[in-house]
mmCIF file of the N, C-alpha and C atoms, coordinates in Angstrom:
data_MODEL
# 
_entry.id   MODEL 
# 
loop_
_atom_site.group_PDB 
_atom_site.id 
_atom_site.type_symbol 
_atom_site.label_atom_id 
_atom_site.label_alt_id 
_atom_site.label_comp_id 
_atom_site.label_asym_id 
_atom_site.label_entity_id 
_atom_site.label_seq_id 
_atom_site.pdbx_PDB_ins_code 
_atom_site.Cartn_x 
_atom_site.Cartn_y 
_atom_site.Cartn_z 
_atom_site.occupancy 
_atom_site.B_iso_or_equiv 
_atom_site.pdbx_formal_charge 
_atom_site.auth_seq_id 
_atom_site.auth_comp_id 
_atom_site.auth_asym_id 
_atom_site.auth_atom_id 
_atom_site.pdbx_PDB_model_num 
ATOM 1   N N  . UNK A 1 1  ? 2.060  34.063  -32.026 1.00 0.00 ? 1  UNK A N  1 
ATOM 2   C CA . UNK A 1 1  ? 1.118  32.971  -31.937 1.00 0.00 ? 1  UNK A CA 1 
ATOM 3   C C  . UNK A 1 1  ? 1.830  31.633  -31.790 1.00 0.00 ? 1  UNK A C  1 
ATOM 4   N N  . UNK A 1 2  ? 3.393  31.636  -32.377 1.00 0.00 ? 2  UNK A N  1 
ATOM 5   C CA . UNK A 1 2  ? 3.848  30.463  -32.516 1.00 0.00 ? 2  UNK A CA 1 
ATOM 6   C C  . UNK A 1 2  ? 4.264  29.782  -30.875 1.00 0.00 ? 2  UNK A C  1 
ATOM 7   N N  . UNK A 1 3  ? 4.297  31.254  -30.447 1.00 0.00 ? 3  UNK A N  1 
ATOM 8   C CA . UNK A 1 3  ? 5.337  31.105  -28.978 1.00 0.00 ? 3  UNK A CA 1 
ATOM 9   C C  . UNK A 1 3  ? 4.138  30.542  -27.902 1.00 0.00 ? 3  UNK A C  1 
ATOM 10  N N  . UNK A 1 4  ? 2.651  30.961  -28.330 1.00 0.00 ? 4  UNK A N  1 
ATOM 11  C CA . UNK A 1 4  ? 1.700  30.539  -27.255 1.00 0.00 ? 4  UNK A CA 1 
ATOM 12  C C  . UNK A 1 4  ? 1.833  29.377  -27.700 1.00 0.00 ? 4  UNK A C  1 
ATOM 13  N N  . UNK A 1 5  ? 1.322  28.478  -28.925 1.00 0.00 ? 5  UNK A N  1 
ATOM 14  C CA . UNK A 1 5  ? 1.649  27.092  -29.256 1.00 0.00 ? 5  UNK A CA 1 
ATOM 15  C C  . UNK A 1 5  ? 2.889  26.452  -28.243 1.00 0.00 ? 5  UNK A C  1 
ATOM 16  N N  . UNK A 1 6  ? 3.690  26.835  -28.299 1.00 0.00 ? 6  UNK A N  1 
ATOM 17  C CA . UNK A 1 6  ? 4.791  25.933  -28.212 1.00 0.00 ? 6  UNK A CA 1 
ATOM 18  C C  . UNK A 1 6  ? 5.127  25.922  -26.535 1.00 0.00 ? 6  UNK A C  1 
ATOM 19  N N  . UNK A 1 7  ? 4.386  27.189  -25.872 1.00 0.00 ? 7  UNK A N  1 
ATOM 20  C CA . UNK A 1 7  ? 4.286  26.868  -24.812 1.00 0.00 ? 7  UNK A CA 1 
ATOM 21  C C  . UNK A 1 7  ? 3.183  26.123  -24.377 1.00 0.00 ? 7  UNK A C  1 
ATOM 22  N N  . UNK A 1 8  ? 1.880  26.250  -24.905 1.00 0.00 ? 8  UNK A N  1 
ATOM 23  C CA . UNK A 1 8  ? 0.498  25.614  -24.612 1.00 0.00 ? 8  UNK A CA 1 
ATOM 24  C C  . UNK A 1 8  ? 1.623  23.984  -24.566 1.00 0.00 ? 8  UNK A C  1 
ATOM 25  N N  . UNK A 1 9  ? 2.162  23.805  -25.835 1.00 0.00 ? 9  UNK A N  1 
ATOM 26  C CA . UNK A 1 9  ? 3.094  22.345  -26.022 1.00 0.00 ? 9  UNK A CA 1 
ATOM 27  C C  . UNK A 1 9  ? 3.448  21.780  -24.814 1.00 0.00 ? 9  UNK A C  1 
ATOM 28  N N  . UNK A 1 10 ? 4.190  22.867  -24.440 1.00 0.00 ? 10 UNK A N  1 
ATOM 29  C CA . UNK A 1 10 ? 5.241  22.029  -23.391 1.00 0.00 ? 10 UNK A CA 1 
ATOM 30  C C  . UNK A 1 10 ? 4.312  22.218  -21.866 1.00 0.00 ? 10 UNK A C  1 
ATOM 31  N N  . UNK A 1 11 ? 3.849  22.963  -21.784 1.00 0.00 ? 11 UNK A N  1 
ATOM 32  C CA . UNK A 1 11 ? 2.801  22.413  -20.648 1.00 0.00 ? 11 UNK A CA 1 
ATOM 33  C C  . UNK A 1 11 ? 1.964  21.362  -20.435 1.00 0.00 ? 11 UNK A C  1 
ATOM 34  N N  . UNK A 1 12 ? 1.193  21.001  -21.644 1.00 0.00 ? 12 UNK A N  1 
ATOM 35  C CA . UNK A 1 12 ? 0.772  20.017  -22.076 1.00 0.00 ? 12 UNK A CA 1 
ATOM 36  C C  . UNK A 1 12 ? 1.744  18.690  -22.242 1.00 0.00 ? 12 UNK A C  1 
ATOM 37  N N  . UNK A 1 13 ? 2.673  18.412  -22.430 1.00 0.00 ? 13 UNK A N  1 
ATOM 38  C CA . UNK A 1 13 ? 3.821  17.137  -21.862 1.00 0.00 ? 13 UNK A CA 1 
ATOM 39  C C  . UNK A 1 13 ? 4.259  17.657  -20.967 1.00 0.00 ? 13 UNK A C  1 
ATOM 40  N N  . UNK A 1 14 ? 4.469  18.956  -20.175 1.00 0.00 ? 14 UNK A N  1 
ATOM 41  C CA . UNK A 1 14 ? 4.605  18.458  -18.191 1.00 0.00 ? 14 UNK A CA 1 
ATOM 42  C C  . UNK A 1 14 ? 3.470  17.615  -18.263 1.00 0.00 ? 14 UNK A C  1 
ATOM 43  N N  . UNK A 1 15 ? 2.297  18.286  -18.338 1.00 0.00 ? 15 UNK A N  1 
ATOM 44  C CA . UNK A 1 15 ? 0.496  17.671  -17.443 1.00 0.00 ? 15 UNK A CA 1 
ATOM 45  C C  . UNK A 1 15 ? 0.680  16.026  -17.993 1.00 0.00 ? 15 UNK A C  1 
ATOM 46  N N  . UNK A 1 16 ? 1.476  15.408  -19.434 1.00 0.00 ? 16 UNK A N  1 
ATOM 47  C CA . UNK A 1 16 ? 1.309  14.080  -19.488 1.00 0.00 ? 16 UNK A CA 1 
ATOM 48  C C  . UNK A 1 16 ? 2.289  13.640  -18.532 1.00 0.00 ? 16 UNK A C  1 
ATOM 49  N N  . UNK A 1 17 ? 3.448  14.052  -18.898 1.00 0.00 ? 17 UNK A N  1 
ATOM 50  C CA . UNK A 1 17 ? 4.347  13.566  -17.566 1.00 0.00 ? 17 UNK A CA 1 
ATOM 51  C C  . UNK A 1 17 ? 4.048  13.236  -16.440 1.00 0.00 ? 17 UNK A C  1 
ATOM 52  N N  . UNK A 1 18 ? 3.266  14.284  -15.811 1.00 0.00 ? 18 UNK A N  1 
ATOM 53  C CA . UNK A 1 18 ? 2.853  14.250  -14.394 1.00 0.00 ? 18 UNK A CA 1 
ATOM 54  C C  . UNK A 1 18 ? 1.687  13.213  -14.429 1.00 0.00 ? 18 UNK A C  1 
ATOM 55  N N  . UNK A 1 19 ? 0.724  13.066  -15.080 1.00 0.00 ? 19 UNK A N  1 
ATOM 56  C CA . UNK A 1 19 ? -0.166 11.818  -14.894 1.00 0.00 ? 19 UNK A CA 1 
ATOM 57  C C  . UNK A 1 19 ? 0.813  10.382  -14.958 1.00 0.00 ? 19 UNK A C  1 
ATOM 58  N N  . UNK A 1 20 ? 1.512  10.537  -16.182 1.00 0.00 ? 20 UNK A N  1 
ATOM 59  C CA . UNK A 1 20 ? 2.483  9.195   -16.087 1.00 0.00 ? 20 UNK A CA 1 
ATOM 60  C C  . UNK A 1 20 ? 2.721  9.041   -14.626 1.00 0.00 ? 20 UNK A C  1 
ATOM 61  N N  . UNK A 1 21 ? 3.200  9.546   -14.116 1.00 0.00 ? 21 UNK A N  1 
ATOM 62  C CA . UNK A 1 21 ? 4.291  9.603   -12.863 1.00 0.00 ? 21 UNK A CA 1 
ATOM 63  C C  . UNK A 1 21 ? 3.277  8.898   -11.809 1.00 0.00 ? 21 UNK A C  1 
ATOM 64  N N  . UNK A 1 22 ? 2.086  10.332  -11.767 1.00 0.00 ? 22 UNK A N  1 
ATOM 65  C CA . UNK A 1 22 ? 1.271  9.659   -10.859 1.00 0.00 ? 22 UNK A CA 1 
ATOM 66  C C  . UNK A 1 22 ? 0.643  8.149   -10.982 1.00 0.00 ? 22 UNK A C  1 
ATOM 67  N N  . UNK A 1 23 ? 0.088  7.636   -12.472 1.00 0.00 ? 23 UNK A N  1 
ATOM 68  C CA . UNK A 1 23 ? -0.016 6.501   -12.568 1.00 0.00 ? 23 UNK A CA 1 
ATOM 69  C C  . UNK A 1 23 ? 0.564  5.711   -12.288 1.00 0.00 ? 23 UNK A C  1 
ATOM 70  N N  . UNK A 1 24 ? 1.860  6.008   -12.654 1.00 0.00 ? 24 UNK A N  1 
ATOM 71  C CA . UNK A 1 24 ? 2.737  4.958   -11.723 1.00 0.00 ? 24 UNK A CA 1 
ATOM 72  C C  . UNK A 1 24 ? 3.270  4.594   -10.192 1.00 0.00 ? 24 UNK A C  1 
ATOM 73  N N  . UNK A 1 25 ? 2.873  5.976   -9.446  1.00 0.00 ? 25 UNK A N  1 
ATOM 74  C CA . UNK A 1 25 ? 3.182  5.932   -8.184  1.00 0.00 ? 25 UNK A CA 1 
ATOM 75  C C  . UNK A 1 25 ? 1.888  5.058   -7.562  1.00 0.00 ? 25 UNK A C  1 
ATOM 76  N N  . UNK A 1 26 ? 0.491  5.567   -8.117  1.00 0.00 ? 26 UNK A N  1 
ATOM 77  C CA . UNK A 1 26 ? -0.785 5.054   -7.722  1.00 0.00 ? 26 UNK A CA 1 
ATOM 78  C C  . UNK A 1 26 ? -0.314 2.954   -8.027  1.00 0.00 ? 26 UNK A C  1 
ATOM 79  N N  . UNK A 1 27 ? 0.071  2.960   -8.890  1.00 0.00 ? 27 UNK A N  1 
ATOM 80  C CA . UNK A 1 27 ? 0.382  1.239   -9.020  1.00 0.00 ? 27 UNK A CA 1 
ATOM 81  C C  . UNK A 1 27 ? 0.881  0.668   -7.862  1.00 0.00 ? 27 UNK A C  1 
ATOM 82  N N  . UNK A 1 28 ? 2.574  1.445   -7.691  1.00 0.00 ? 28 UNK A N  1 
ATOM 83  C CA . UNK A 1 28 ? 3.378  1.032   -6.923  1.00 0.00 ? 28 UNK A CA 1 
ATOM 84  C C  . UNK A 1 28 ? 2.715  1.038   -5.516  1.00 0.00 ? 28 UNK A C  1 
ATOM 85  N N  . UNK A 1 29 ? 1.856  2.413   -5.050  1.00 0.00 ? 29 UNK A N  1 
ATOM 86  C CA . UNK A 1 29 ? 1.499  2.280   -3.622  1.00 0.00 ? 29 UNK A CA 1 
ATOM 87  C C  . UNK A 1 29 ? 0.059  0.746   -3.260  1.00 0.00 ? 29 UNK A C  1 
ATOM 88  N N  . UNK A 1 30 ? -0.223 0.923   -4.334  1.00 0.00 ? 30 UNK A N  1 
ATOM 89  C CA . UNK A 1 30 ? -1.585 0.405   -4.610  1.00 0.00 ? 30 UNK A CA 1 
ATOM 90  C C  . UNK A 1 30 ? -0.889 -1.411  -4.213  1.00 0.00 ? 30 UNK A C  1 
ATOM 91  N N  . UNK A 1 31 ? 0.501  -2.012  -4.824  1.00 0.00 ? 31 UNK A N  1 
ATOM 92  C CA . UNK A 1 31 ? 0.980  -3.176  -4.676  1.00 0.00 ? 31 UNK A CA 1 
ATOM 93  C C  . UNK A 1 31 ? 1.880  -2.935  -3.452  1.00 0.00 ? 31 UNK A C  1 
ATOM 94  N N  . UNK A 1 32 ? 1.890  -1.332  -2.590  1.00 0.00 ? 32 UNK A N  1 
ATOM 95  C CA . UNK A 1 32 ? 2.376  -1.363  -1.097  1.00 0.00 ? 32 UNK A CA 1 
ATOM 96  C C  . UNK A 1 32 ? 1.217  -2.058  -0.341  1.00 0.00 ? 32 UNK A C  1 
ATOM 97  N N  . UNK A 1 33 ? 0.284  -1.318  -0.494  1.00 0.00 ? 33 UNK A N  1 
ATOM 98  C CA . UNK A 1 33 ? -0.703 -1.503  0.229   1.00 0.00 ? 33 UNK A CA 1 
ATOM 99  C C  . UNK A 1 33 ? -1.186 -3.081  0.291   1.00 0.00 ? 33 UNK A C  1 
ATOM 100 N N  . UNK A 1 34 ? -1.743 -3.940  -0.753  1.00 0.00 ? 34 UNK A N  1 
ATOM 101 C CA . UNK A 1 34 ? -1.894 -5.321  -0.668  1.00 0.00 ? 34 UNK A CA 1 
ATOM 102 C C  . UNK A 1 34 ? -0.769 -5.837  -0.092  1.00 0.00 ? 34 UNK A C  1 
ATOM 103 N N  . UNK A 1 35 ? 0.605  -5.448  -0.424  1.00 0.00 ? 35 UNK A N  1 
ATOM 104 C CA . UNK A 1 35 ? 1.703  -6.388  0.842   1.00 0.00 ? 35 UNK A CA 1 
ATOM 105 C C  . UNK A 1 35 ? 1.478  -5.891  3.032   1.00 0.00 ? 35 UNK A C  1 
ATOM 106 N N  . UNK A 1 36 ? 0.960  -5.134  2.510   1.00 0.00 ? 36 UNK A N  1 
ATOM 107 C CA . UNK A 1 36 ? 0.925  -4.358  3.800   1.00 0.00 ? 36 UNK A CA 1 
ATOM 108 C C  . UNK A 1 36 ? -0.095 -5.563  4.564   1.00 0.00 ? 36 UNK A C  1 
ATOM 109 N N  . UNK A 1 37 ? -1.605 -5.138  3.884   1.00 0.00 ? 37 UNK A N  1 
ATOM 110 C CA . UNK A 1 37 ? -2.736 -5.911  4.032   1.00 0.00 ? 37 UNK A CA 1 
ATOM 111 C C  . UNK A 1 37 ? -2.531 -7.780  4.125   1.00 0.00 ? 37 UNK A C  1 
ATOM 112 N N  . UNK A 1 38 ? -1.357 -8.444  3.671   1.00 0.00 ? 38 UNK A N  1 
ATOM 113 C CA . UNK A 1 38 ? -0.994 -9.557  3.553   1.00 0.00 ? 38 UNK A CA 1 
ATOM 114 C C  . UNK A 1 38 ? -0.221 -9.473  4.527   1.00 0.00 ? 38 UNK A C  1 
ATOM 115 N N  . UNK A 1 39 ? 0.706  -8.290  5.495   1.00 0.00 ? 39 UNK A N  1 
ATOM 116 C CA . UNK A 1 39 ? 1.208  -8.620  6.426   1.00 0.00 ? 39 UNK A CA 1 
ATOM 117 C C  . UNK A 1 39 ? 0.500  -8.971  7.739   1.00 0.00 ? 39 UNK A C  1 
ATOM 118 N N  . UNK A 1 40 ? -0.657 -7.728  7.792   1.00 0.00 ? 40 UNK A N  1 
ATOM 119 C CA . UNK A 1 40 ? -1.182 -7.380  8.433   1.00 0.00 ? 40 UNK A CA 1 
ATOM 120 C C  . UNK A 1 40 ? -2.427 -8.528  8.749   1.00 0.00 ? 40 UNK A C  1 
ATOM 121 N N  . UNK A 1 41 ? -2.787 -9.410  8.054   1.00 0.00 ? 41 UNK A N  1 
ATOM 122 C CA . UNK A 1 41 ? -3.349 -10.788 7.754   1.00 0.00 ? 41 UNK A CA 1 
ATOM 123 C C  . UNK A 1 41 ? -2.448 -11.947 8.850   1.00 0.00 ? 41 UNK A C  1 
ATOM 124 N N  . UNK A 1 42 ? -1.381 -11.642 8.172   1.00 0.00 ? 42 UNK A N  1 
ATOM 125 C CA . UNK A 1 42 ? -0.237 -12.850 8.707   1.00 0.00 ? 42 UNK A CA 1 
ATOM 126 C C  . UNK A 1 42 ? -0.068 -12.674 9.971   1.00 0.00 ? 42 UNK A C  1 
ATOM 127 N N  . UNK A 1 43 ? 0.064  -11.199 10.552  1.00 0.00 ? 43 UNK A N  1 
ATOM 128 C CA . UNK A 1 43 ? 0.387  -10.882 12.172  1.00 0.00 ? 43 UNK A CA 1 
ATOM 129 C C  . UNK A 1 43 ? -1.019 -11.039 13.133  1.00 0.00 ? 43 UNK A C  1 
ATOM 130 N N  . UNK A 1 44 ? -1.882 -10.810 12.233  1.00 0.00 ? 44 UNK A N  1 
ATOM 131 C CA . UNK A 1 44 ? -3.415 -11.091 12.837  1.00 0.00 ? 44 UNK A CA 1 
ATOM 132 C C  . UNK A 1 44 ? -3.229 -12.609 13.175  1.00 0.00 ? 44 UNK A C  1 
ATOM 133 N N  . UNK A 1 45 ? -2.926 -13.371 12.563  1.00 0.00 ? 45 UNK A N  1 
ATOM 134 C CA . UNK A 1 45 ? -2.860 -14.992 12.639  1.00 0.00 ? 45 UNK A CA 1 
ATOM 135 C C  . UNK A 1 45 ? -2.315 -15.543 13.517  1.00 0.00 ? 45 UNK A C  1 
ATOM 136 N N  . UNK A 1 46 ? -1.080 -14.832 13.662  1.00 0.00 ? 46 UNK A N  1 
ATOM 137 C CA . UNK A 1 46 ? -0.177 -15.133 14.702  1.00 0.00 ? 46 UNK A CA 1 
ATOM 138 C C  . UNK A 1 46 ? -0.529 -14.621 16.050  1.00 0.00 ? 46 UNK A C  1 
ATOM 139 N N  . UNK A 1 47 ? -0.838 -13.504 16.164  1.00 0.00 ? 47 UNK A N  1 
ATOM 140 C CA . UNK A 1 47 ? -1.451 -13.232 17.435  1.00 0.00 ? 47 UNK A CA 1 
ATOM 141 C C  . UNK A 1 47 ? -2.362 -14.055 18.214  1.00 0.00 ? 47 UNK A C  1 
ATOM 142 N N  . UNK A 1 48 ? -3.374 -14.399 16.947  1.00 0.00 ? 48 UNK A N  1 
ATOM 143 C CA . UNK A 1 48 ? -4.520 -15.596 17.326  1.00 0.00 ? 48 UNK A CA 1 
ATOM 144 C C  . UNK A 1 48 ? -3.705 -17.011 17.585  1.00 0.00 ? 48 UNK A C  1 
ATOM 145 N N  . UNK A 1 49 ? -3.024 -17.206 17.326  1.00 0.00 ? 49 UNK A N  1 
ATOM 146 C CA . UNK A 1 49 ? -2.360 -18.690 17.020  1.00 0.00 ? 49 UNK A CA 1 
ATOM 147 C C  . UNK A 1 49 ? -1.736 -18.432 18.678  1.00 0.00 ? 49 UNK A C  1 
ATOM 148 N N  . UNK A 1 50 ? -0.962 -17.449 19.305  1.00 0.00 ? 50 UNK A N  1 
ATOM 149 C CA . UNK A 1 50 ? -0.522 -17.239 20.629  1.00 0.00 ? 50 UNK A CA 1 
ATOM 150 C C  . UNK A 1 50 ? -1.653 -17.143 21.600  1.00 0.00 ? 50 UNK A C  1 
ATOM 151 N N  . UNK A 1 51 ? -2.455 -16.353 21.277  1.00 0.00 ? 51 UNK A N  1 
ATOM 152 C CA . UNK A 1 51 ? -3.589 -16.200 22.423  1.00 0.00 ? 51 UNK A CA 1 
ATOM 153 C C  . UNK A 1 51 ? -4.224 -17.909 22.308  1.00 0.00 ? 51 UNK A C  1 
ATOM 154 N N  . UNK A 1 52 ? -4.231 -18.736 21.686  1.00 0.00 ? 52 UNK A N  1 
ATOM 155 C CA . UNK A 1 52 ? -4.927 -20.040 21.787  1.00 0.00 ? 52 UNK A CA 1 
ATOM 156 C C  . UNK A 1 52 ? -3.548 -20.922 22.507  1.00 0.00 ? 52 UNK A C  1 
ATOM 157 N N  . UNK A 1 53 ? -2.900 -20.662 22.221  1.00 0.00 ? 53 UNK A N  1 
ATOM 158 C CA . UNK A 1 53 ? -1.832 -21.519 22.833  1.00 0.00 ? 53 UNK A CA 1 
ATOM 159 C C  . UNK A 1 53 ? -1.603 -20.976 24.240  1.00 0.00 ? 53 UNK A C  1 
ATOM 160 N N  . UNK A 1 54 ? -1.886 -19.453 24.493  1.00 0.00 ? 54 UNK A N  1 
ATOM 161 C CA . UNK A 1 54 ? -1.843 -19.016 25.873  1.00 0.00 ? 54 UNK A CA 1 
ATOM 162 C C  . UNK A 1 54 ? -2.537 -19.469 26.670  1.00 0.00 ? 54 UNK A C  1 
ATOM 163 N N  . UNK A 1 55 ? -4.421 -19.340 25.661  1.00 0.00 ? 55 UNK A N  1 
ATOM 164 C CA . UNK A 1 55 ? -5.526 -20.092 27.021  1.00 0.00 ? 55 UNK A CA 1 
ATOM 165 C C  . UNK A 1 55 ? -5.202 -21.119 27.047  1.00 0.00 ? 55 UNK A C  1 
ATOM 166 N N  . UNK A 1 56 ? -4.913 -22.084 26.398  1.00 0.00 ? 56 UNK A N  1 
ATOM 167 C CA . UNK A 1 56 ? -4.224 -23.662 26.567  1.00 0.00 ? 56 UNK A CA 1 
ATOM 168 C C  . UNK A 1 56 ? -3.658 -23.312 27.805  1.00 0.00 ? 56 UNK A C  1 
ATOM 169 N N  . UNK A 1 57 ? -2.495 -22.933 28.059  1.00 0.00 ? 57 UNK A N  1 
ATOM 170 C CA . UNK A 1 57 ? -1.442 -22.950 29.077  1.00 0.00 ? 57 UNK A CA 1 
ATOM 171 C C  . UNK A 1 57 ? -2.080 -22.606 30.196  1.00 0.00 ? 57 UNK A C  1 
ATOM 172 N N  . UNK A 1 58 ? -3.140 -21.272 30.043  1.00 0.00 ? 58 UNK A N  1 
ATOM 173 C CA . UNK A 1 58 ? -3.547 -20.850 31.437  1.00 0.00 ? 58 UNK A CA 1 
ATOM 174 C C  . UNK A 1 58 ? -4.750 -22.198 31.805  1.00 0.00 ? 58 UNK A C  1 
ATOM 175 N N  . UNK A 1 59 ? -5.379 -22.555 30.607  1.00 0.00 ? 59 UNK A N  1 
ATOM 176 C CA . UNK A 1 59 ? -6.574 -23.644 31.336  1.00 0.00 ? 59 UNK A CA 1 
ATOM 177 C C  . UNK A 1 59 ? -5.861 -25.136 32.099  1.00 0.00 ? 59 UNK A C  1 
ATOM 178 N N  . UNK A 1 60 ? -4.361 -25.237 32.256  1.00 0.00 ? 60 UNK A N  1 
ATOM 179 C CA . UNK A 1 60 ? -3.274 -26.089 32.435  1.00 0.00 ? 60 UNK A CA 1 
ATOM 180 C C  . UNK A 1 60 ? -3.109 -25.692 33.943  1.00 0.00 ? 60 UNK A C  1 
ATOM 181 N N  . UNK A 1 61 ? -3.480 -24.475 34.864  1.00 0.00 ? 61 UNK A N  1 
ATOM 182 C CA . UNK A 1 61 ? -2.461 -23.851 35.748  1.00 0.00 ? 61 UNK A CA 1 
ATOM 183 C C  . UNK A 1 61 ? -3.738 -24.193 36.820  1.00 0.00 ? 61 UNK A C  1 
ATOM 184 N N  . UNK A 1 62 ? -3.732 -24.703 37.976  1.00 0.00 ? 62 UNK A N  1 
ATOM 185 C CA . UNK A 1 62 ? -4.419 -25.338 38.686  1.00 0.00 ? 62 UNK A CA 1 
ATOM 186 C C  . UNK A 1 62 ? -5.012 -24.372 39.668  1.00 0.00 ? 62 UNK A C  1 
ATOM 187 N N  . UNK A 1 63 ? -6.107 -24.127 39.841  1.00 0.00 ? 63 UNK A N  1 
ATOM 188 C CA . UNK A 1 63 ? -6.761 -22.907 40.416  1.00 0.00 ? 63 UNK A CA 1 
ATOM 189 C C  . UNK A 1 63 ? -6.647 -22.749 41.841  1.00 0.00 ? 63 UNK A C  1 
# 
């Protein structure tokens, strides 16, 4: 009986382990993802910021 205990035990701290782990991976991807989304913001901007400076240039070019 002692040996099912002590294994029920140690399965039971893998299964905490493994939530730790995952909790922490879920954080880390979770603060990938908002840098991602903040890049992906910034390159959106810039694209727009070129395409306005492009029609500028093309409304410049004499038909």
């Amino acid at each position: 009986m002692n040996a099912e205990f002590d294994t029920l035990d140690g399965k039971i701290d893998q299964f905490l382990q493994l939530c730790q782990r995952l909790k922490s991976e879920n954080k880390d991807l979770r603060l990938q993802l908002v840098s991602a989304q903040n890049e992906v913001k910034r390159l959106e901007d810039k694209v727009g910021g070129a395409a306005t400076r492009l029609e500028a240039l093309l409304g410049q070019i004499p038909e």
